[in-house]
C-alpha positions as CSV (number, residue, x, y, z in Angstrom):
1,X,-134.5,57.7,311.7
2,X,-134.5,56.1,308.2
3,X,-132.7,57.3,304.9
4,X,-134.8,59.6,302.9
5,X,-134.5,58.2,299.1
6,X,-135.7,57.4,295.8
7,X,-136.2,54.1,297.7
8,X,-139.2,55.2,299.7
9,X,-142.7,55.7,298.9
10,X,-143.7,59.4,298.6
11,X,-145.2,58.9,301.8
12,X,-142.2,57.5,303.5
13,X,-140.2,60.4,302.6
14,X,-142.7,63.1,303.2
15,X,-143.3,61.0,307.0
16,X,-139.5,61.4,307.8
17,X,-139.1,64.3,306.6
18,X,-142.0,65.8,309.1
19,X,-140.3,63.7,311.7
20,X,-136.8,65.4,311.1
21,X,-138.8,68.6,311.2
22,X,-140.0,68.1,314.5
23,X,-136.7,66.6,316.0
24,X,-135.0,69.9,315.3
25,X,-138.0,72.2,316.5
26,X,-137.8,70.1,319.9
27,X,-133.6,70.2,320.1
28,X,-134.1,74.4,319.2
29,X,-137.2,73.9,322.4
30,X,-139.6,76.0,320.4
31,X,-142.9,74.8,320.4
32,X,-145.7,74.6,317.7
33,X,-147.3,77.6,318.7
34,X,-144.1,79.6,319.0
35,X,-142.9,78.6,315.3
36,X,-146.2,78.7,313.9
37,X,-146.1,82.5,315.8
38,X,-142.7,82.9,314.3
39,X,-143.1,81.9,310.4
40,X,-146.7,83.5,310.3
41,X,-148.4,79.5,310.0
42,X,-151.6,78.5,311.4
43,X,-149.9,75.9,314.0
44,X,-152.3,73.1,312.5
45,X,-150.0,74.2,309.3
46,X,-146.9,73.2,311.5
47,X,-149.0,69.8,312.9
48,X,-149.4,68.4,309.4
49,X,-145.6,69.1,307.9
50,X,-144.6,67.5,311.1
51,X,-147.2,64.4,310.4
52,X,-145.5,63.9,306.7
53,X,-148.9,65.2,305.0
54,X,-148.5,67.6,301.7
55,X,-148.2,71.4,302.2
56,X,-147.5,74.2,300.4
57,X,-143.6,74.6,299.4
58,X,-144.0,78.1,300.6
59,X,-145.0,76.5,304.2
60,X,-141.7,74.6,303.8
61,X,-139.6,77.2,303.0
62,X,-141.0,79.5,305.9
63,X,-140.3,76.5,308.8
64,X,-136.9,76.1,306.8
65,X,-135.7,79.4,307.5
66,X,-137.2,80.0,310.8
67,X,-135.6,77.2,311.8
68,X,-132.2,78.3,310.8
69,X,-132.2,75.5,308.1
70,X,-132.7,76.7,304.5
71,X,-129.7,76.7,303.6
72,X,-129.6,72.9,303.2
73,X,-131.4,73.1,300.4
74,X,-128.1,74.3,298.3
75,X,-127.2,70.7,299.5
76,X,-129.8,69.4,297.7
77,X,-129.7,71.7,294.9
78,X,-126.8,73.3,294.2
79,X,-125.9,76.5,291.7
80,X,-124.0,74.3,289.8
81,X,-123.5,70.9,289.8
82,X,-119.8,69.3,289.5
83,X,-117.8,68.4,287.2
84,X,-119.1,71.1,284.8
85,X,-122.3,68.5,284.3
86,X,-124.7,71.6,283.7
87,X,-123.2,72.3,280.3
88,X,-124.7,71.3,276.9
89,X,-122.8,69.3,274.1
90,X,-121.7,72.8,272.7
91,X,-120.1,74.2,276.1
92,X,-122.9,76.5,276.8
93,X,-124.8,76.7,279.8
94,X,-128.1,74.4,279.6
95,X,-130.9,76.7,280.2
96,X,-133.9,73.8,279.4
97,X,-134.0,70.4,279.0
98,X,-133.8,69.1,275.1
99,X,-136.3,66.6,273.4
100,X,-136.0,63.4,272.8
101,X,-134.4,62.6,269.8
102,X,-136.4,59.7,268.5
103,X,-135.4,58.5,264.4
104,X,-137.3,60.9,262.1
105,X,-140.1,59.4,259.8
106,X,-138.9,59.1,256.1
107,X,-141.0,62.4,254.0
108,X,-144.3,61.1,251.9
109,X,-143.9,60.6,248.2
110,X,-146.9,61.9,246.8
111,X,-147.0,59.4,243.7
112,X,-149.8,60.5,241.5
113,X,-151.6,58.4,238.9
């Protein structure tokens, strides 16, 4: 199995993604029936996140947890992130993301004649 990364094609990642998927179903021996049974999926639901093709996140999550695996996802996305990174300039949390801060135009002079 490959690296999953922002060097891959959208593709590429969702394809081994699906792949890991399926390794760990078939090391747990539950088949697609019995985890599409499980996390209330059609099993051609289960087929296509196995096959790399775009579901719903909510299909995700579901396969995630029957599969005893969502808690990666605070791997991948922790509360916080370290180093105290998730504070702003001021030493608040950030709550959004700010706006560019491109030069401001100069203000109009309204010269009359």
């Amino acid at each position: 199995m490959s690296a999953i990364g922002d060097f891959l094609t959208d593709f590429e990642n969702m394809s081994e993604f699906g792949a890991r998927l399926r390794s760990r179903r078939l090391e747990r021996n539950i088949t697609t029936e019995a985890l599409a049974e499980k996390t209330g999926l059609n099993r051609k639901t289960i087929m296509e996140l196995e096959a790399g093709r775009d579901v719903r996140l909510t299909s995700v999550i579901k396969v995630l947890r029957a599969l005893q695996l969502l808690g990666v996802l605070n791997t991948a996305l922790p509360d916080t992130l370290p180093g105290g990174e998730a504070l702003s300039t001021r030493g608040q949390p950030r709550v959004r993301a700010y706006r560019s801060t491109s030069p401001k135009k100069p203000p109009l002079i309204n010269v009359g004649h």
